[in-house]
Residue, then its C-alpha position, 0 to 999 in steps of 0.5 A: x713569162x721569164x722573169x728577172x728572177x728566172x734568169x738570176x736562178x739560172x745564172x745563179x747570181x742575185x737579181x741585181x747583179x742581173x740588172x747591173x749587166x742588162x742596164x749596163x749600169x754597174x761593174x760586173x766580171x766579165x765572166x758573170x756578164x757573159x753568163x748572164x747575157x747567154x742566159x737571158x738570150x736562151x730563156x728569151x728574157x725581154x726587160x720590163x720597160x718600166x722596171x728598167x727605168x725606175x732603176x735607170x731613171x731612163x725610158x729611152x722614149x722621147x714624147x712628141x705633141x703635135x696638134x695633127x698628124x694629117x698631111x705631108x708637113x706632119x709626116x715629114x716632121x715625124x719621119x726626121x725625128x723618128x730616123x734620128x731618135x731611132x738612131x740614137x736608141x730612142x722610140x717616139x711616144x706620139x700625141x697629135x691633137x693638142x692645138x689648145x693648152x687644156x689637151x696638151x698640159x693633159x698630154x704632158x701630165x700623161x707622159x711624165x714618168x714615160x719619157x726622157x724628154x718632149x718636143x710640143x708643137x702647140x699654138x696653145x701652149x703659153x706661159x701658163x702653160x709652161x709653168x706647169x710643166x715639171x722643171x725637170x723634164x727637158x721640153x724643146x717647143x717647136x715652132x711656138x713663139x712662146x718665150x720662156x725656160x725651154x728651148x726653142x726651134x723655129x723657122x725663118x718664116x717672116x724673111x721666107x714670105x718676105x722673100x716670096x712676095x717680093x719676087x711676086x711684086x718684082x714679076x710685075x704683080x702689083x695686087x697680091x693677096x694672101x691666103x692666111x693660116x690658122x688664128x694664133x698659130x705663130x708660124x703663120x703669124x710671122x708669115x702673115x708679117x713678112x707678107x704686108x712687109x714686103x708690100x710695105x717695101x714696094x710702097x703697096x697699101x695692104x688691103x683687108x680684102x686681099x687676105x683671107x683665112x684658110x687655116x692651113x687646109x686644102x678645103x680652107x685654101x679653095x674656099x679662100x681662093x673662090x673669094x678672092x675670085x670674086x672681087x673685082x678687080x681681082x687680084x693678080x697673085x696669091x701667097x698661100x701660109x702653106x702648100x696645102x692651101x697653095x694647092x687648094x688654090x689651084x683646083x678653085x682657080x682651075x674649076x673657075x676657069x682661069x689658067x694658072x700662071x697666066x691669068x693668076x700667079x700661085x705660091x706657098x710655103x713648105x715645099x712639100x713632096x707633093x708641091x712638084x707634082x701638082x700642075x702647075x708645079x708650084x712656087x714655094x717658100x722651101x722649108x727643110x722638113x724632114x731636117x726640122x723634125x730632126x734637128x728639133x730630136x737632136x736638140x732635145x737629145x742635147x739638153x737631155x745630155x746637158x740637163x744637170x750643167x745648168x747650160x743656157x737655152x738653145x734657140x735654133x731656127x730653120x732657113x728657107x729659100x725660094x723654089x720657083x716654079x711655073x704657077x708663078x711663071x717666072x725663075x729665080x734663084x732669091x734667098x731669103x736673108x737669114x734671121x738673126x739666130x742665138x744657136x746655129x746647130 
C-alpha cells in the first residue's frame, strides 16, 4: 500500500508539504504542487480518511439517523440528501433503527469524530437526549417536535391533514375516521391534531371509534381498516397518517367487498411514488419528499459553514398540497394554508 511517505520520497519534498497540496490546506509553489499531484496520480496514492481529517479537522461525511430505511418515504428522503451532500462533496454515513433515545444517543456517540455534521429523525430523541450531544457537532432534527439548541425541519403536517379533511366533509362525508400513526411520533401527532381540527370546524364531535392505530405500516393500515369495517354505522371516509396505511386500507376495503369510492372514500398523506398507481389512484396530502431530504443537507451544510458565527437556529418547514385523486371521487385544486415558519430556505 503507497504511503504519504512514499509519495513525499519520490517527490522529494517533507510529508507535510505532501499533506499541505493533497488537503489544500497551505501555501505551496505551484511548481512543488504540480509535482506532487503527478506523483501521487503515478503511485495511485489514495489519502487515509481518517489521517486527512485529524490534520483538516473535516471528514467530508455527514451522519444521518433515521428510525427505518423501509419503504418509499425513507427512500426518497435518503436519495434528496444522498444528490445534495454528493453535490457538495460529502458522503452520507447511514444508521436506521433508532426510533428510541438509547439507540440513537448510541449511534451518535458512534459517529462522533466521523463526521462534520447529523440529521436525526427520532421520535425518541428528547431534551435529555440533546444534552448529550456534543455542542460542537451541528446537529438538524428532522421532523421531531423536540424544542432546543439544534435546528429543525419539519413538515406542515397539521394544515395538510386539516386541509384533507375538510375536503372529505365538504364531499359530503359527515363520518370520517382516521387511521393514525405510530404512538409519540410527532408527525402523526400533528396529523392526528389537524384531523379532529377540521371536524371541529364542521361542528363534527370527534369519536374514539373512528380512530385507529396503524402505525404508519401497510399491515397495520388493513388491519385498522378491517375494524372500522366493522362498526355499524360504518364510517364514509378514511384519512390515513400516510400512504402506506392509506394503501393498506385499500386492499381490506377491496377483499371486504366494497368499492372504493363509491361505497368509502380513501386518502393519505405523502404522496409517494406508488400513490398514483395503486387503484384506485389515491387522494393524498403531497409532501415533497426527495426536497425535505434535500433541503434538511442544505441546512446542515449551512450550519456546518456558520458553526463558529454564532448564527441563531434554522427553523424550516415543508409545505403540502392536496393531490386528489379517484378513491375520494371527487377534484379540487385546495391548498393547505401555510404554517407560521421562522426560516424560509
Amino acid at each position: 500500500m503507497v504511503t504519504i511517505k512514499d509519495v513525499a520520497r519520490e517527490a522529494k519534498v517533507s510529508v507535510a508539504t505532501v499533506s499541505r497540496v493533497l488537503n489544500g490546506s497551505g501555501v505551496v509553489r505551484e511548481e512543488t504542487g504540480r509535482r506532487i499531484r503527478e506523483v501521487a496520480n503515478r503511485l495511485r496514492f489514495i489519502p487515509h480518511g481518517g489521517a486527512r481529517s485529524l490534520s483538516t479537522s473535516k471528514t467530508d461525511t455527514l451522519g444521518v439517523l433515521l428510525p427505518d430505511l423501509y419503504g418509499d418515504f425513507f427512500s426518497e428522503v435518503i436519495r434528496g440528501m444522498d444528490e445534495t451532500a454528493q453535490g457538495n462533496g460529502f458522503q452520507l454515513l447511514l444508521s436506521s433503527s433508532h426510533a428510541h433515545k438509547h439507540g440513537i444517543e448510541a449511534a451518535m456517540r458512534a459517529m462522533r469524530g466521523r463526521v462534520d455534521g447529523v440529521v436525526a429523525m427520532s421520535p425518541g430523541l428528547d431534551s435529555e437526549s440533546l444534552s448529550n450531544i456534543p455542542a460542537s457537532l451541528p446537529l438538524l432534527l428532522l421532523c421531531s417536535g423536540t424544542s432546543g439548541p439544534a435546528h429543525s425541519l419539519n413538515i406542515e403536517n397539521c394544515s395538510g391533514a386539516r386541509a384533507m379533511v375538510r375536503h372529505l366533509i365538504a364531499s359530503g362525508h359527515s363520518s370520517v375516521a382516521i387511521i393514525k400513526g405510530a404512538v409519540g411520533n410527532y408527525d402523526a401527532a400533528e396529523r392526528l391534531r389537524g384531523y379532529r381540527l377540521a371536524l371541529k370546524d364542521a361542528g363534527i364531535q370527534p369519536r374514539a371509534a373512528l380512530e385507529r392505530d396503524g402505525h404508519f405500516t401497510e399491515t397495520g393500515g388493513y388491519a385498522a381498516a378491517l375494524e372500522l369495517l366493522g362498526q355499524t354505522p360504518r364510517p364514509t371516509a378514511i384519512f390515513a397518517a400516510n400512504d402506506s396505511m392509506a394503501i393498506g386500507a385499500l386492499s381490506a376495503i377491496r377483499e371486504s367487498g366494497l368499492d372504493v369510492p363509491g361505497d368509502i372514500a380513501v386518502a393519505g398523506f405523502d404522496d409517494i411514488p406508488l400513490a398514483r398507481y395503486v387503484d384506485p389512484p389515491l387522494s393524498t396530502v403531497r409532501v415533497p419528499i426527495c426536497e425535505l431530504g434535500a433541503r434538511a443537507i442544505t441546512m446542515l451544510l449551512s450550519s456546518i459553514a456558520d458553526r463558529n458565527n454564532g448564527h441563531s437556529r434554522m427553523r424550516g418547514r415543508v409545505s403540502t398540497e392536496l393531490k386528489i385523486r379517484d378513491s375520494c371521487g371527487t377534484v379540487s385544486s385546495e391548498r393547505p394554508p401555510p404554517e407560521p415558519s421562522t426560516f424560509d430556505l
